[in-house]
C-alpha positions, 0 to 999 in steps of 0.5 A, spaced: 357 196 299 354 201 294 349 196 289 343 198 285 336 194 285 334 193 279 328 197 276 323 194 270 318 200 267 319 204 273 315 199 278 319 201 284 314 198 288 315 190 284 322 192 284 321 192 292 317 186 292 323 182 287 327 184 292 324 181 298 322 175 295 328 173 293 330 174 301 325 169 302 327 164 296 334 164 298 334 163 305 337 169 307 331 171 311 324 166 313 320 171 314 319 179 312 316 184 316 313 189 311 305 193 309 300 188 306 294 190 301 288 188 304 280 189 305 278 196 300 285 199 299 287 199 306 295 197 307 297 194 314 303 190 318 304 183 316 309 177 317 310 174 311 313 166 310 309 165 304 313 169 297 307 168 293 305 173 298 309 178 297 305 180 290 301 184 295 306 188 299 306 195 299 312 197 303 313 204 300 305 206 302 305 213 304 301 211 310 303 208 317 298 205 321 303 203 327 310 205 329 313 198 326 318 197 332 312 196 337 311 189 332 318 188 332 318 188 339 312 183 339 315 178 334 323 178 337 322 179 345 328 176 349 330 172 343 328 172 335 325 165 333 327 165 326 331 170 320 326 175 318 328 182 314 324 187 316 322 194 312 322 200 317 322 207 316 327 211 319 323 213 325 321 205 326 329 202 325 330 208 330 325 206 335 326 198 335 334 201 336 331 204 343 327 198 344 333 192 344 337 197 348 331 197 354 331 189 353 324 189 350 326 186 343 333 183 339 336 184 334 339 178 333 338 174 327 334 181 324 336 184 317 334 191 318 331 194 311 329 202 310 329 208 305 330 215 305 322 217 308 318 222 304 313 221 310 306 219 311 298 221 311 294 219 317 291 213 315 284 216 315 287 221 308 291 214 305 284 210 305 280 216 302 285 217 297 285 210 295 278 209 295 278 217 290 285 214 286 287 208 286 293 208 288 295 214 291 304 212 292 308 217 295 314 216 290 321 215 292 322 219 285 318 225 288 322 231 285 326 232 290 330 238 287 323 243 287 322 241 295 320 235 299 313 233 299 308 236 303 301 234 301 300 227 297 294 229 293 290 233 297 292 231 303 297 234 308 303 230 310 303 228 317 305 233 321 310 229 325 313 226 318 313 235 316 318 236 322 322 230 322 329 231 324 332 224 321 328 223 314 334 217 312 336 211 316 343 210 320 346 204 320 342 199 317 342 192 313 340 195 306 339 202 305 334 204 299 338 210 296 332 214 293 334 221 294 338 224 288 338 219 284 335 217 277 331 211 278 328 209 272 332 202 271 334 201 278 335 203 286 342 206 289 342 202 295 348 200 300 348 193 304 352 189 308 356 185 305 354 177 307 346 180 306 348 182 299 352 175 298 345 172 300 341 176 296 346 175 289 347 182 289 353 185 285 357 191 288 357 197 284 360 204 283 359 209 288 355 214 284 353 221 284 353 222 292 354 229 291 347 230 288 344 225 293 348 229 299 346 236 295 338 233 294 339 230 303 341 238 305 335 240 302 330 236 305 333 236 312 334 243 311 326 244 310 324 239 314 328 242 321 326 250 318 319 247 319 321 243 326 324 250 329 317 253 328 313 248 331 317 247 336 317 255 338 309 255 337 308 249 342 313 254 347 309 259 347 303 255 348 306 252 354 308 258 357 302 261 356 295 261 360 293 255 361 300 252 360 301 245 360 295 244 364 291 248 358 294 244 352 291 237 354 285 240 357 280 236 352 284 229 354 279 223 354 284 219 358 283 213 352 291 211 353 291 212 345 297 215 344 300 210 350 297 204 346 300 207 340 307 210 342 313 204 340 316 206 347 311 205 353 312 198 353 311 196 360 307 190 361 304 193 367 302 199 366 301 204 373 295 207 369 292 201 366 291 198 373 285 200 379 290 205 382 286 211 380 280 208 381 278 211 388 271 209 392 266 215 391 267 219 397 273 221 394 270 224 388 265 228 393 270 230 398 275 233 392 269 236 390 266 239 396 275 241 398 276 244 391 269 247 390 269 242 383 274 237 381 274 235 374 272 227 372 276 223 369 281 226 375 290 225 373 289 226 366 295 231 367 298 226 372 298 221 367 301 225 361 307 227 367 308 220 368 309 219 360 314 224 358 318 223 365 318 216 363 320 216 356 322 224 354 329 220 352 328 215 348 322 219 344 323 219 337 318 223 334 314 219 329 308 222 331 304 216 333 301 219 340 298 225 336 295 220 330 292 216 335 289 222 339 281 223 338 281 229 341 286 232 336 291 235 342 299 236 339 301 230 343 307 229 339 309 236 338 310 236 346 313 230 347 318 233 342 319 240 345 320 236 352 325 230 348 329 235 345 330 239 351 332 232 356 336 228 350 340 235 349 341 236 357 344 228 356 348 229 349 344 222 347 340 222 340 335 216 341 336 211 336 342 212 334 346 207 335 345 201 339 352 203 343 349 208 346 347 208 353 342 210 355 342 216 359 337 214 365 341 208 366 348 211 366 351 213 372 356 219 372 358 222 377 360 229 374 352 229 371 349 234 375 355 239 375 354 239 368 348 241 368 349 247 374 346 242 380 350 240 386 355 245 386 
């Protein structure tokens, strides 16, 4: 049903925070899952039982140290201990989607909260405008009618939330309507029914959702434009000398950008493991056969195993660049590859929990469609 969340003073974010106690309160929920302020300004992921502690929430923080499913995943495994509410932006909700259906995480017993995304700061520009400002919030109010944001003070949006093809939650439990709407005395939102009996909220008129879907074209429509034109640049760089190869030729293999992505979820990882430490002789004798040969060695290998294993559930947050030291585009070449595989299957990772997953799908006419085995 549509309601709106009471606002005081324009304090969207004490509105937030009235809301989450009250699912606390209540009973709706016993735990939430939302961004903390802690130490020197910096915001991180908490599970919070405690409603006095919901004083120190930020859940609209334009930051995102971590995609939150990966949270999500930790805290439900096979089966969820309690009632917990957890706010999530869209590319989080869709994610934790992808993670229930590869049986790493559940549902059940999760109230799924998310709002229309203005996106993020890498968490380095976030803390340095903290430290500068104060409170550098990205507001929901942002005049979305001049375009959607791309800096937050001095600092640029991430490039993955630039190009984000889903800025709006789907099918969530409560859903804050921020865009187009006039928020000074409260909050478009639309909520299940049996949440909303929980949490005392009333059922209201439907609003504007002409301007809400006018303010939602404009947004999507600046966000793809500058998707296409990342998207065709990182073509031409793989097609390119150097290819795919030359694209990661600076990769350290850390395994940053497997920690940080929400859908590597193995427990044993084949990269984690002494597979790929050989005896010395190995390395000498690839050296003398190839005249040198690079240390540390399977880089590439490891890439290609990555986007082989997860190029269909990949959503696009980002977090696998952010988490690079060496700054390599790993997200944009993810999203090239994903685009190209999630087409080839017709699936949209994320979108709907009843939606199967392609790589474990048998159909039998699958590979006519795409020209094969004719």
């Amino acid at each position: 049903m549509k309601t709106t969340i009471p606002v005081d003073s324009g304090d969207l974010k004490g509105a937030v925070r009235d809301l989450l106690k009250k699912a606390l309160t209540s009973g709706a929920v016993d735990a939430v899952y939302v961004p903390l302020q802690v130490e020197a300004g910096a915001v991180l992921p908490a599970l919070v039982t405690d409603p006095a502690r919901i004083d120190e929430a930020d859940p609209l923080a334009p930051v995102m140290p971590i995609n939150g499913a990966r949270a999500l995943a930790a805290i439900t495994g096979k089966k969820t201990p309690a009632k917990i509410a957890a706010v999530l932006r869209p590319c989080e909700v869709r994610a934790l989607i992808e993670l229930v259906k590869l049986q790493q995480a559940n549902l059940e017993g999760v109230k799924l909260i998310s709002f229309d995304c203005p996106g993020t700061l890498e968490v380095t520009d976030y803390h340095e405008l903290v430290q500068a400002v104060q409170d550098p919030q990205a507001s929901p109010a942002a005049n979305w009618d001049s375009g959607p944001l791309e800096t937050i003070g001095d600092k640029p949006l991430r490039l993955a939330c630039r190009m984000c093809a889903h800025p709006l939650p789907g099918d969530v439990d409560l859903h804050l309507q921020f865009l187009g709407a006039d928020l000074s005395s409260g909050i478009p939102a639309a909520v299940a029914d049996g949440f909303a009996q929980e949490l005392g909220l009333a059922g209201e008129g439907e609003g504007d959702e002409s301007k809400r879907n006018a303010a939602a074209d404009r947004l999507l429509s600046a966000r793809l434009q500058v998707r296409e034109k990342e998207l065709q640049a990182m073509t031409a760089r793989m097609k390119s000398d150097g290819g795919f190869s030359g694209v990661f030729a600076t990769c350290i293999r850390c395994h940053n950008c497997m920690t940080a992505c929400p859908i590597c979820y193995c427990k044993t990882c084949l990269f984690k493991t002494a597979s790929f430490d050989h005896e010395p002789e190995h390395y000498l004798a690839a050296a003398r056969r190839k005249g040198a040969t690079r240390l540390l060695s399977d880089a590439l290998l490891f890439h290609l195993t990555r986007l082989n294993h997860m190029s269909t559930s990949c959503v696009a947050c980002g977090e696998c660049s952010s988490a690079c030291p060496e700054d390599i585009p790993v997200g944009a070449v993810f999203s090239l590859v994903g685009k190209q595989v999630q087409e080839a299957f017709e699936y949209e990772p994320g979108r709907s929990l009843e939606e199967p997953l392609p790589l474990i799908t048998f159909r039998e006419n699958e590979w006519t469609e795409v020209g094969e085995g004719k």
